[in-house]
C-alpha positions as CSV (number, residue, x, y, z in Angstrom):
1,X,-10.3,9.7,6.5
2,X,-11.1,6.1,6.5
3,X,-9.0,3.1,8.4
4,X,-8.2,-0.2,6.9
5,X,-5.5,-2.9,8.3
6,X,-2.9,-4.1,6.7
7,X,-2.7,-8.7,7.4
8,X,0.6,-8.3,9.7
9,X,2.4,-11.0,8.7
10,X,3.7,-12.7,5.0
11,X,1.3,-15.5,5.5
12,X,2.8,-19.4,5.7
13,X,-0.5,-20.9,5.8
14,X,-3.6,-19.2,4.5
15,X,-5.6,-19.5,7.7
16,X,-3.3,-17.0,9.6
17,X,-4.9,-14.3,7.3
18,X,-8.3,-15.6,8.9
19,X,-8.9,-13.4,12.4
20,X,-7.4,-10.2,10.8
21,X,-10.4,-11.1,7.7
22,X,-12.9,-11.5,10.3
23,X,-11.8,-8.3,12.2
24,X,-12.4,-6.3,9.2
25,X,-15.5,-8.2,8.6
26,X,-17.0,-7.4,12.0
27,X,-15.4,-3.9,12.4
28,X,-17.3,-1.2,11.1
29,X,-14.3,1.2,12.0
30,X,-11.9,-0.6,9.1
31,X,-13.1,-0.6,5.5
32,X,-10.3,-2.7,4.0
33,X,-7.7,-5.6,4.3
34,X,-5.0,-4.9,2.6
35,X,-1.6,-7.4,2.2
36,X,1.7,-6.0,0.7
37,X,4.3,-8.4,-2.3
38,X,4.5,-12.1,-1.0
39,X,7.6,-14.3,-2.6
40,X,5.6,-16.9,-0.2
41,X,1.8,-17.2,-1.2
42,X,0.5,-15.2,-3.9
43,X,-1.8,-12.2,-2.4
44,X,-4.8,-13.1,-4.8
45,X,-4.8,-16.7,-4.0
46,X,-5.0,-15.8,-0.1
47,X,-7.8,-13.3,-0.4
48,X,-9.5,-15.7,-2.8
49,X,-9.3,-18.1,0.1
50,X,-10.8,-15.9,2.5
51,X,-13.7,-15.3,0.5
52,X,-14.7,-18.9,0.0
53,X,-14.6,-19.2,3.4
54,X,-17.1,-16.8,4.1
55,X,-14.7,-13.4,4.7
56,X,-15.8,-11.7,1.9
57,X,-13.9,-8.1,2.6
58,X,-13.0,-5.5,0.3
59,X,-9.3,-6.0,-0.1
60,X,-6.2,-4.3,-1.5
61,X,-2.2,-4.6,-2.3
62,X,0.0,-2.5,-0.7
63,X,2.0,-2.9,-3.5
64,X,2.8,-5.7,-5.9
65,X,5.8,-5.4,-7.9
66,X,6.0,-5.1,-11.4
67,X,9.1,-7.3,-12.7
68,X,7.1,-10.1,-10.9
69,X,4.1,-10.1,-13.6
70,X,3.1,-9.1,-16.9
71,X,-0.8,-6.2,-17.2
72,X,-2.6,-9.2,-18.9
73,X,-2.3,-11.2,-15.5
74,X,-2.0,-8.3,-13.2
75,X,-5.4,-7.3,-14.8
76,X,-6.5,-11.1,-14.7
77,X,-5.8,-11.4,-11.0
78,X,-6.9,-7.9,-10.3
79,X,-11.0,-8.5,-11.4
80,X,-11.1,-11.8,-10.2
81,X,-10.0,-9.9,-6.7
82,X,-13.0,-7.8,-7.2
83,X,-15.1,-10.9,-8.6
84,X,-14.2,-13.2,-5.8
85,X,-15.1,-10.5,-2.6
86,X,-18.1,-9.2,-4.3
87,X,-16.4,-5.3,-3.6
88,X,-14.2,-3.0,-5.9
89,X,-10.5,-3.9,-5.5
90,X,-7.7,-1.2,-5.0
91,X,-4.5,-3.1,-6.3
92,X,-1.3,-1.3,-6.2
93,X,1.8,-1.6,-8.0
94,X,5.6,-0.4,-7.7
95,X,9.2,-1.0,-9.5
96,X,10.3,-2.6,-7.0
97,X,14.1,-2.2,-5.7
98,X,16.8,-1.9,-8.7
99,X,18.0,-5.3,-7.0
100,X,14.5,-6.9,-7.5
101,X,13.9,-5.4,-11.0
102,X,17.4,-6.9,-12.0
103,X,16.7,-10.2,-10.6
104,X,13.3,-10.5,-12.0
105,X,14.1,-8.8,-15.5
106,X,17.9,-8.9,-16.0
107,X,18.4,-5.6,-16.0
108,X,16.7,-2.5,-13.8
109,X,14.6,-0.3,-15.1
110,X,16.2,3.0,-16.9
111,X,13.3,4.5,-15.5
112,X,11.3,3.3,-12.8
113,X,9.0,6.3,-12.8
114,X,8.0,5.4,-16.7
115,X,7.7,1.8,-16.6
116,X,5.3,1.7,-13.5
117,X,2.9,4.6,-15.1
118,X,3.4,2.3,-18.4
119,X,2.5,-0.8,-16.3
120,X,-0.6,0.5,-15.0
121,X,-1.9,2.2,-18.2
122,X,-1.1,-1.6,-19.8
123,X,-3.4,-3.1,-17.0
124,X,-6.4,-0.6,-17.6
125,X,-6.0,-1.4,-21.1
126,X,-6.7,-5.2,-20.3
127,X,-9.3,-4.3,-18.2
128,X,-11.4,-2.4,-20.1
129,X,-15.2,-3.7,-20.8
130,X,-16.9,-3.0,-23.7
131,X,-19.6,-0.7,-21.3
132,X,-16.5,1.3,-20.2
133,X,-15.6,4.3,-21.4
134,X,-12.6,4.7,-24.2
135,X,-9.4,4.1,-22.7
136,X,-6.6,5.4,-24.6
137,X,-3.9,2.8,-26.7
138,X,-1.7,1.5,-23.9
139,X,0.6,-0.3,-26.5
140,X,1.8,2.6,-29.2
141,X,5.9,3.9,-28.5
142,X,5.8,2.6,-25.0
143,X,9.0,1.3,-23.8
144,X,8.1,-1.1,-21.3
145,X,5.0,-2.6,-21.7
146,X,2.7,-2.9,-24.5
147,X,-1.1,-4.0,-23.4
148,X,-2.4,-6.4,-26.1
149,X,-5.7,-7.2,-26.6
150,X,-8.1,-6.8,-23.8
151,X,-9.5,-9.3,-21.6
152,X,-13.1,-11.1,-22.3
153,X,-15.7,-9.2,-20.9
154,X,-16.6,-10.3,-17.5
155,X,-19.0,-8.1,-15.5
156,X,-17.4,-7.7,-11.7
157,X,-17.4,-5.0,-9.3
158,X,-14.7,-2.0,-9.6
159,X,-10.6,-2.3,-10.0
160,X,-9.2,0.7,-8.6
161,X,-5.4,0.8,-9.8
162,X,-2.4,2.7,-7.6
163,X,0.7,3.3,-7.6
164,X,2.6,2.7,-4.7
165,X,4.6,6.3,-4.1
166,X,7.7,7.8,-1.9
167,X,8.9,10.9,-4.2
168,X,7.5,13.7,-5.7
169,X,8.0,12.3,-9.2
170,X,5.8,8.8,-8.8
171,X,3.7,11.0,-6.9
172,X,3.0,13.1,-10.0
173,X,3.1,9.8,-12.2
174,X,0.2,9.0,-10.0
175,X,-1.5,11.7,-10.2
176,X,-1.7,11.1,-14.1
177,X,-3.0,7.6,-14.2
178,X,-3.7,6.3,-11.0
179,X,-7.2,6.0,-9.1
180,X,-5.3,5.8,-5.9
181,X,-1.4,6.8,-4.5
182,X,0.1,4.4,-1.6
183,X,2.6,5.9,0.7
184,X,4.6,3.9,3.0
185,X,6.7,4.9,5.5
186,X,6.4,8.6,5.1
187,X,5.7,10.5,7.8
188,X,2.3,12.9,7.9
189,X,4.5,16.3,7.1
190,X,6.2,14.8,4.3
191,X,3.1,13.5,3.1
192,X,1.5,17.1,3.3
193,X,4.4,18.8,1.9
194,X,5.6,16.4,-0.9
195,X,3.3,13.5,-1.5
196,X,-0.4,15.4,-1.5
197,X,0.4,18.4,-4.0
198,X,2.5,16.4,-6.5
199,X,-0.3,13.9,-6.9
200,X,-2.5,17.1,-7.2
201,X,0.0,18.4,-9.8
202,X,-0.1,15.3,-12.0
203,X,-3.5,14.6,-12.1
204,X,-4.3,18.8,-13.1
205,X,-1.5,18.3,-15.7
206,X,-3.8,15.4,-16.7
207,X,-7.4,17.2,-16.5
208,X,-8.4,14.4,-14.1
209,X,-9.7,14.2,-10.8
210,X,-7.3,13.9,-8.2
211,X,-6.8,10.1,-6.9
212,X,-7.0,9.2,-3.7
213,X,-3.7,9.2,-1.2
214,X,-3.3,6.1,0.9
215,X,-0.6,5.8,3.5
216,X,0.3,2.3,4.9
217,X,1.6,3.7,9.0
218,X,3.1,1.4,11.3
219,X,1.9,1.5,14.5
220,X,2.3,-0.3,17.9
221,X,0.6,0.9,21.7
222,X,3.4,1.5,24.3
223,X,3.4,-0.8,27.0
224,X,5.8,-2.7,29.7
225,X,9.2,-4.2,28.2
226,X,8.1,-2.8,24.6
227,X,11.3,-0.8,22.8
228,X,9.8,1.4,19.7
229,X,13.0,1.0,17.9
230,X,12.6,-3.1,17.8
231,X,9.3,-2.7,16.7
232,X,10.2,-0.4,14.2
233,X,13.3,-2.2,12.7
234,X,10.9,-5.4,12.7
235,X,8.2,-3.7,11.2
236,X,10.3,-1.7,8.4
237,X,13.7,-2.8,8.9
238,X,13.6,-4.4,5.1
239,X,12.9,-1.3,3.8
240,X,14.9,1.2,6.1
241,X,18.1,-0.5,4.2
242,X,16.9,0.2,0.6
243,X,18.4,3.4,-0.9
244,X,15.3,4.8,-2.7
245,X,13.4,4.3,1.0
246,X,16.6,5.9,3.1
247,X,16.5,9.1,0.0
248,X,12.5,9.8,1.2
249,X,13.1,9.5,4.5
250,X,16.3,12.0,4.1
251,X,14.1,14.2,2.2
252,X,11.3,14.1,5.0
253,X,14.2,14.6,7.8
254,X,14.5,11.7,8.6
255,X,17.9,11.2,9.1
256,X,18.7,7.0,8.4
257,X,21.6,5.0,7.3
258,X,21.6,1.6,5.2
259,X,24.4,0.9,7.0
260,X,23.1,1.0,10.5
261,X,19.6,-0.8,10.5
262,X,18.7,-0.5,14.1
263,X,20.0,3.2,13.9
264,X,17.6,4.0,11.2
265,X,14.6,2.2,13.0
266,X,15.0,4.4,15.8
267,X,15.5,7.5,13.6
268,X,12.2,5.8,12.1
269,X,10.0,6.5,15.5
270,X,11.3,9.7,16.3
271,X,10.9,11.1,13.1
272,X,6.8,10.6,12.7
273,X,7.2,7.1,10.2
274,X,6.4,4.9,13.2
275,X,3.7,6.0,15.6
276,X,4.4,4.9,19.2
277,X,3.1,5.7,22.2
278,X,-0.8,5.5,23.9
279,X,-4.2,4.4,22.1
280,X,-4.4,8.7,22.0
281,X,-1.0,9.6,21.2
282,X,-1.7,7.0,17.8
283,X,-5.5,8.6,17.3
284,X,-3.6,12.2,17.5
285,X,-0.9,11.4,15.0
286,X,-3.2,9.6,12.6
287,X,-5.6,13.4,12.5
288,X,-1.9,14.4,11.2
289,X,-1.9,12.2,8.0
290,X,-5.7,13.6,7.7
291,X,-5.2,17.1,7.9
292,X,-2.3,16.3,5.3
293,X,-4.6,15.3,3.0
294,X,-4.4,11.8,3.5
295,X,-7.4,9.7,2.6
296,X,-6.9,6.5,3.5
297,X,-4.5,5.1,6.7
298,X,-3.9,1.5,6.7
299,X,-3.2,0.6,10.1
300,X,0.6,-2.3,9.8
301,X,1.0,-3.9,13.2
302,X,3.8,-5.8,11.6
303,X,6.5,-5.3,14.1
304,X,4.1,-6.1,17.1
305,X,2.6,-9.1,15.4
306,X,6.1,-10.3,14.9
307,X,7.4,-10.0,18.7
308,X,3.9,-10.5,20.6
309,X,1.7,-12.8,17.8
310,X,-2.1,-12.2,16.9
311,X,-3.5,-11.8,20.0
312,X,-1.6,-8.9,21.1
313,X,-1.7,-7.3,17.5
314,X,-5.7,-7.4,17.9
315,X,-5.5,-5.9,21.3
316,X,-3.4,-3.1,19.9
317,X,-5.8,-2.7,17.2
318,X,-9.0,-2.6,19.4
319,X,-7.6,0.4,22.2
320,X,-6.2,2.2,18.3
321,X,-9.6,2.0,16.8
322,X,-11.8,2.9,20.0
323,X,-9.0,6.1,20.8
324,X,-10.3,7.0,17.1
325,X,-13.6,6.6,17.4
326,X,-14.8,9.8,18.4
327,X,-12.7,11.8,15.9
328,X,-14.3,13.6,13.1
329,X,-11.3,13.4,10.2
């Protein structure tokens, strides 16, 4: 199982992205950055940054929603990731919340499920090159989104699509057309039990290889004065309040309520979705997401970067990554 990090923070300024970029750099431990939806600075546009000042990183998106962008530009912005950073691009997608999609679209999807595996067919569609293989007709009866024409032929390293993923049914959607499912939030059993054999399901349906499973896991070292449910509820507290989050967590036993945020963060860390606790105790419950078939972690010190700043994230990171060292996944 490899690590990556996810940038901890919704970036103001494009140079707070810059030590996390030169961690992953100089780390041979981490084998991605990664940044989730921004309604601040566009993700592309950061990593772009990064890469013309010398932090050229694979990168990825953990996820970008749909109702914010059509599969020409999502494919547009998607090899110019890979083209900018010199390294294939993972870029992930999701609905969004029902509130988003209706804010965005005027109306929420009938079915999320369908318009994201639509979405990301649409997107490979526009990325096709001529040297590729056949891709089927993204545009024919589709509800959605319809693909158009694809892009001009421009040679860059590999896009890898996902979709980002919580229940068994976008699991198996991902399974079908995705080169990659992102959990987040989900705890290792859940992930193992749900997550990992629905993937597997949809992509046999499909007569494909099975993508990869990547789980974004919050994570923060235990130390003097630290409480694990304020990390958590700064760290996930957006999410713990939307329905379709609170129904996987329910399903995982996780027991949370929209209603009570801080209640639900602390249900969070004792349910396995927030790992708290030594350098070891992290390293031990990260072999859990491997052994459940988990390919990828990325490593979100969101809710300690949010309290304690970069410094502290990093030093949380470096005692995280050496505890892991020495483990064969």
């Amino acid at each position: 199982m490899k690590l990556s990090l996810l940038i901890p923070t919704v970036p103001a300024t494009v140079e707070q992205a810059v030590p996390f970029a030169r961690h992953v750099a100089h780390d041979s431990q981490l084998t991605r950055l990664w940044q989730g939806q921004s309604y601040g600075l566009e993700p592309a546009a950061t990593f772009a940054y990064l890469a013309g000042a010398g932090h050229r990183v694979p990168v990825g998106t953990s996820v970008l929603v749909t109702p914010l962008r059509r599969p020409a530009q999502a494919a547009l912005e998607a090899r110019t990731l890979a083209a900018v950073t010199g390294h294939p691009a993972v870029v992930g997608y999701g609905p969004g919340s029902r509130a988003v999609q209706q804010a965005r679209l005027g109306a929420a999807y009938d079915d999320p499920v369908a318009a994201s595996a639509e979405f990301l067919r649409a997107t490979r569609h526009c990325l096709a090159q001529p040297w590729d293989p056949p891709v089927p007709d993204a545009g024919a009866g589709h509800r959605y989104y319809r693909a158009g024409e694809t892009l001009p032929p421009v040679a860059h390293p590999r896009v890898q699509l996902a979709l980002g993923v919580l229940r068994r049914r976008m699991a198996r959607a991902a399974g079908e057309v995705a080169d990659a499912a992102i959990t987040w939030l989900t705890p290792a059993g859940y992930v193992g039990s749900v997550v990992a054999p629905a993937v597997a399901e949809g992509a046999d349906r499909a007569g494909r290889p099975r993508p990869r499973v990547i789980a974004a896991v919050p994570v923060a070292v235990a130390r003097r004065g630290r409480r694990p449910e304020a990390l958590a509820h700064l760290a996930a507290g957006g999410h713990l309040v939307l329905p379709h989050y609170a129904d996987m967590l329910t399903r995982a036993g996780v027991d949370v309520s929209t209603a009570d945020p801080a209640a639900a963060a602390a249900a969070l860390v004792a349910g396995g979705g927030f790992l708290y606790g030594t350098a070891s105790d992290i390293a031990t419950g990260l072999a859990e997401y491997a052994a459940a078939g988990v390919d990828e972690v990325i490593l979100n010190l969101t809710g300690v970067h949010s309290w304690y700043g970069t410094d502290e994230t990093l030093l949380d990171l470096n005692e995280i990554l050496a505890a892991t060292a020495s483990l064969h996944w």
